[in-house]
N, C-alpha and C positions, 0 to 999 in steps of 0.2 A: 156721941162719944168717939166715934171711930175717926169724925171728921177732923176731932180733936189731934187723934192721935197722929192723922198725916198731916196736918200741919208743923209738926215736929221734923217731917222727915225731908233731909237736905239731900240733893241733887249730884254730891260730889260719894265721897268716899261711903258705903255700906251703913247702916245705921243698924244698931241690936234692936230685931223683933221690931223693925218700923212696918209702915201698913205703905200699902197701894195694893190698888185692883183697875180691872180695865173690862169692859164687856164687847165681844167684836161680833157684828153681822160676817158669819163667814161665807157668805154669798155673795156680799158684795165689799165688805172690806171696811166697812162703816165702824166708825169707833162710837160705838151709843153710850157706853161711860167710861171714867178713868177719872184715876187719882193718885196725882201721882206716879202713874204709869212709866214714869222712866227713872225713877228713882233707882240705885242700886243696892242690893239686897242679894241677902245669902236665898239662892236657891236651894237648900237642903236636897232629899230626895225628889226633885222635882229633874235634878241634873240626869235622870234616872232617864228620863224624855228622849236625853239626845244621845246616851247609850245604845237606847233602844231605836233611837231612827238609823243610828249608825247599823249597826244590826239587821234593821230589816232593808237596810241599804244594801248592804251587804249577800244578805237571802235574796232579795230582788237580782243583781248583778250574778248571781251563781257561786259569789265565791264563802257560801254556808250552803248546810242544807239544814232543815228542822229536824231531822232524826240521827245530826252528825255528832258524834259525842266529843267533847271536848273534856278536854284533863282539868282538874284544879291543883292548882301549884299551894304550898304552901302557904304562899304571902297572901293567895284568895281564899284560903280554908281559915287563915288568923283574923280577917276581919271582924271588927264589932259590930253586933248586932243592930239591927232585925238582920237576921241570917237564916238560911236553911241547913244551918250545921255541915256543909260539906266536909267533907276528910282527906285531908292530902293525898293526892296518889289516883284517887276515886275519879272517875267519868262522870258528866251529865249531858242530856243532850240539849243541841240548841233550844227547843222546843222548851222544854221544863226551866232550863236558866231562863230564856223569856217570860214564863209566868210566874216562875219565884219572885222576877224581879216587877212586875205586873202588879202581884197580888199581895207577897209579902214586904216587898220594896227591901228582897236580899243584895245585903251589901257582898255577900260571897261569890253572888250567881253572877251580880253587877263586873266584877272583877274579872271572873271566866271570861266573860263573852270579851272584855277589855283588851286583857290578853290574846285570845282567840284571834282578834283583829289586828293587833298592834303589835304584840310579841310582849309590850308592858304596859303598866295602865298610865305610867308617865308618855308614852308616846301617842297612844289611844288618846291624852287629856287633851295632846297637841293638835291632835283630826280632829278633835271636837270642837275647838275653837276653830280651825279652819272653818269647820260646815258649819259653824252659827254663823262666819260672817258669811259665807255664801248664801244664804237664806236671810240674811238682812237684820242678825243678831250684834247689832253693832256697839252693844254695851252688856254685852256677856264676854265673860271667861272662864274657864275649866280648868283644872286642876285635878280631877279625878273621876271617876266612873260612878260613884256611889251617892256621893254628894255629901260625906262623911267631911265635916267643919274642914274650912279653911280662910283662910281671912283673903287670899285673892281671887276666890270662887265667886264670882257674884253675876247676875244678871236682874234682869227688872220682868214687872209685868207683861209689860209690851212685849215685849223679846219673847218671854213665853207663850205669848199666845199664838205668836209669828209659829214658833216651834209645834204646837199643837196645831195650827190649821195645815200647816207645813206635812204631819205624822198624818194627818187625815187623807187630805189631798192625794197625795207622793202613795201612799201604800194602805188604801181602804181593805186590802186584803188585811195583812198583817196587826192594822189599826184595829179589826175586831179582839184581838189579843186584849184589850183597854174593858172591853165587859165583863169579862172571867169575874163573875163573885166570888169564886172557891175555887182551889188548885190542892191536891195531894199529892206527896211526893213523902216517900219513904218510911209510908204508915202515918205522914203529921196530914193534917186536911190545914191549909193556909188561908184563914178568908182577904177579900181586898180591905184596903183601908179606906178605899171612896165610899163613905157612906151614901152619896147621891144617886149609887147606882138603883138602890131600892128606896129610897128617900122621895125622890125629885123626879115628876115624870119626863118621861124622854130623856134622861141622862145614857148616854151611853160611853162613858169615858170622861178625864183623862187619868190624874195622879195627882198623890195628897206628898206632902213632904214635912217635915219637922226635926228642926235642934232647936235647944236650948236659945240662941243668938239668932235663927233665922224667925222663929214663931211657928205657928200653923199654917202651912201651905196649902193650896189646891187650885188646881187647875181642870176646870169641868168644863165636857163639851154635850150640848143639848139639841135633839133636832124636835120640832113638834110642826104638825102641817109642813112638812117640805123646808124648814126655815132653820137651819143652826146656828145657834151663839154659839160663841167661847168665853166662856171667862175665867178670870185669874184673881186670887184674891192671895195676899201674900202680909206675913203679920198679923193672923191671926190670935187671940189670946186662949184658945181653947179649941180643938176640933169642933165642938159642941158647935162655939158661937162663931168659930169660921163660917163653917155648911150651914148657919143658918144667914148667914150675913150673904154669903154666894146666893142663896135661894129667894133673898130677897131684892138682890141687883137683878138676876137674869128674869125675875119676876113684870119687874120695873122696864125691863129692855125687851121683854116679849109682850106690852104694852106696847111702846112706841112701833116693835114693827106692828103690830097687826094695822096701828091707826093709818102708818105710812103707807100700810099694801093697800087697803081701802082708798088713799089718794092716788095710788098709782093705779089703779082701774080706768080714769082718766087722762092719762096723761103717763109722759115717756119718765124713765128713772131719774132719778135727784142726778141733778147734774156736778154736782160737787160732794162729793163723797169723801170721806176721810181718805188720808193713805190707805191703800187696800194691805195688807199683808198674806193675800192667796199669792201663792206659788204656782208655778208651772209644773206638771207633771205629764207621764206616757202611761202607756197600759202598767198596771201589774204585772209581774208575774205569774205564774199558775202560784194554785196553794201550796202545792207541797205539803201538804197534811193537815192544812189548818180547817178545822171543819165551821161548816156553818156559812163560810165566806162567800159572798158572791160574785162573778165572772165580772171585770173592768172593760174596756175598750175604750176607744178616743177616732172620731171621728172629725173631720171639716165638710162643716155647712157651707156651702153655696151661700154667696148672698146676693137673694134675688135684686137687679135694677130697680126694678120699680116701687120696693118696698113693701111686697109682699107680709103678707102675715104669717106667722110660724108654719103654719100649716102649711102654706106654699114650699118651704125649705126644703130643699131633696138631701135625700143623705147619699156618700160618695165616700170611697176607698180612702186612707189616709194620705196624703199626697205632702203633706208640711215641709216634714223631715227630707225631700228628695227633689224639690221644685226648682230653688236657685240656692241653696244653702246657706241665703243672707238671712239677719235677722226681723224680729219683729220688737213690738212692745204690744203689752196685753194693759187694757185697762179698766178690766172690771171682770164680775163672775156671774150671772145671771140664771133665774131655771128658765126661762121663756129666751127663746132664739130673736125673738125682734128688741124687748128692750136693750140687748148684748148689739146687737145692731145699729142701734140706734146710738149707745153710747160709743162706740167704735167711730162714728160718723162725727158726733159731736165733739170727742179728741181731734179727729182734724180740723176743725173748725178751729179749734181753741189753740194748734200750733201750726198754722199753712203754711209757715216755710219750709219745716221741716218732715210735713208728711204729704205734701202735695205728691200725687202720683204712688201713695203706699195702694195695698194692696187690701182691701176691709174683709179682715174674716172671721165668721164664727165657729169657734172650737167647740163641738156638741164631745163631751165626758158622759156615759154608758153606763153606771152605778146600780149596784142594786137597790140603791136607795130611791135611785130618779136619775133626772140629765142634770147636767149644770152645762151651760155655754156661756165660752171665754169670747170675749172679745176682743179681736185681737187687728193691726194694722203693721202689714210683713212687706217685705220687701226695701229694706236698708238694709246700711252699713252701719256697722259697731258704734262709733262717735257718735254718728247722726241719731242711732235707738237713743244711745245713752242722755245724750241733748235731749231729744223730743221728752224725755222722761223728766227732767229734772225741769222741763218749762211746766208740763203739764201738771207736778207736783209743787209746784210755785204758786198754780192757783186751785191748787186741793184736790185732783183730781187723781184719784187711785193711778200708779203706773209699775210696770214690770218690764225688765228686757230680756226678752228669749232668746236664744240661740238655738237652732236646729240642727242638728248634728247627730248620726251615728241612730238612727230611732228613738234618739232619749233629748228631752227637752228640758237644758239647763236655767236657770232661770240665776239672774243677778238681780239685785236691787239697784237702780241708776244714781240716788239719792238718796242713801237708809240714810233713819233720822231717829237715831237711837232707838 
């Protein structure tokens, strides 16, 4: 039935309530399904995502704190519903707006934080399409903080889930905010609308969305054995049979990884991996209040000569950010330091003109969940990352361009491809 229904959906202008979904290896960048994936489609509350990265962008950078109160203006108190009934005039703190908007998916709290950042939510809508395409959202656009109808709002699957590995990656601190089952504020108790949080094992995140013309949205991120998906399912005809239609992709896709990890016991990482959509990121910063969270860091692996095995990797001060201030390109995400290694190696094979004499390094990330190591090949200039990117994404091969600078690691996409 569903297949039916993306078949309907065209590639140009938004369709009412059309379908596409996409399942991503957010380890390695692997597109294990899609349909239609780059279709465009109203994100409803899903827009809700980049609010809130803006936001914890912001708490990251200092210029929030979670316990700073912010005013609600009128024009956020008149919002339509789902709302937390805010009241003109009235305070709330960052904190509570984040989980109104979390759990009740508040169009009012949406707004605050808008304004907070931008001074209106028309200027805030404008950062927000800047930071999609900076993150490689190349067919999204915003038009507002809530996600409340508009006919030039639209983004695709793909794009979301860039956004969602993007929210993980960039601020695992503030990312625990996406579990909250229940939030109270002002005597009401608010539960979330992801029902996969207690549905679906290993869900822990992200956000559900819905109007009338987008359908049932949801966007869910699952780890199990050290291994997270994302997927996006968008054009739902029912919450009911969205999260059931969700539960039986990432079903289907934590099948193919187990089969694949069981091949990769023998043998180095698939050498051709879909576009990746991890992002580059630095430490967190401290929590600031948010309980539960566990401490970040970011480290560089040595990478041994001889092709030592993980175990041989010594760990060493962060040195990236301060060495020659050129850049790099990262092309893959791995939990083991040798296959990040290995595919690091195999990118210059696959472009020797252009990284002959780079530098192969592995980025060990410090989680409380586990390591992830980036693989990464530093030591270029701007033009030349951006080349090496667009060859190595000519013959399928996940690429990112980093820039180092200032302790914080920006990341462009060389090549976004909707």
């Amino acid at each position: 039935m569903l297949a039916v229904v993306a078949a309907l959906v065209v590639s140009g202008s938004p369709a009412r309530a059309g379908y596409a979904s996409i399942v991503v290896d957010a380890e390695t960048g692997e597109v294990l399904h899609a349909a239609n994936s780059r279709a465009r489609l109203y994100p409803a509350s899903l827009t809700k995502m980049m609010t809130l990265y803006m936001t914890f962008e912001a708490l990251k950078e200092g210029r929030l704190k979670l316990n700073e109160q912010l005013y609600v203006s009128r024009r956020a108190a008149g919002m339509t519903p789902t709302k937390l009934h805010l009241r003109a005039g009235e305070t709330i703190s960052v904190r509570n707006a984040i989980l109104g908007v979390v759990t009740k998916s508040a169009n009012d709290a949406a707004v605050v934080l808008a304004e907070a950042l931008a001074r209106s939510e028309f200027r805030f809508a404008l950062k927000m399409t800047e930071t999609a395409r900076e993150l490689g959202m190349r067919r999204t656009q915003f038009r507002n903080a809530s996600g409340l109808p508009n006919r030039h709002q639209v983004t695709t699957a793909r794009d979301m889930a860039r956004l969602a590995d993007a929210l993980i990656d960039n601020f695992p601190h503030f990312y625990r905010y996406f579990q909250r089952e229940a939030f109270t504020y002002d005597g009401h108790t608010y539960h979330n609308h992801n029902n996969l949080l207690d549905k679906y094992a290993g869900t822990d995140g992200i956000k559900t969305g819905y109007t009338s013309d987008a359908g049932f949205n949801l966007v869910a991120s699952v780890e199990r054995r050290g291994r997270r998906l994302i997927g996006v399912v968008m054009g739902g005809q029912s919450a009911r049979s969205r999260d059931q239609h969700m539960m039986t992709l990432l079903d289907r896709a934590f099948a193919q990884v187990r089969e694949r990890r069981n091949i990769e016991v023998v043998g180095p990482p698939s050498e051709k991996p879909s576009r990746s959509i991890r992002l580059a990121s630095a430490e967190d910063a401290a929590d600031n209040g948010a309980s539960g969270m566990g401490d970040i860091s970011q480290r560089d692996v040595p990478v041994p000569p001889d092709g030592g095995r993980p175990a041989d990797v010594r760990r060493e001060g962060r040195t990236f950010a301060h060495e020659r201030g050129q850049w790099a390109v990262q092309v893959g995400a791995y939990s083991r330091a040798q296959p990040a290694r290995l595919a690091a190696m195999k990118a210059a094979e696959q472009a020797p003109t252009l990284l002959t004499g780079t530098d192969v390094a592995v980025t060990r990330i410090d989680a409380s969940s586990g390591h992830i190591y980036r693989a990464r090949l530093r030591g270029l200039a701007r033009p030349r990352a951006m080349q090496a990117c667009r060859l190595l994404e000519a013959v399928d091969r996940s690429c990112l361009v980093i820039q180092p600078g200032g302790g914080v690691e920006v990341a462009f996409q060389a090549n976004e491809g909707g």
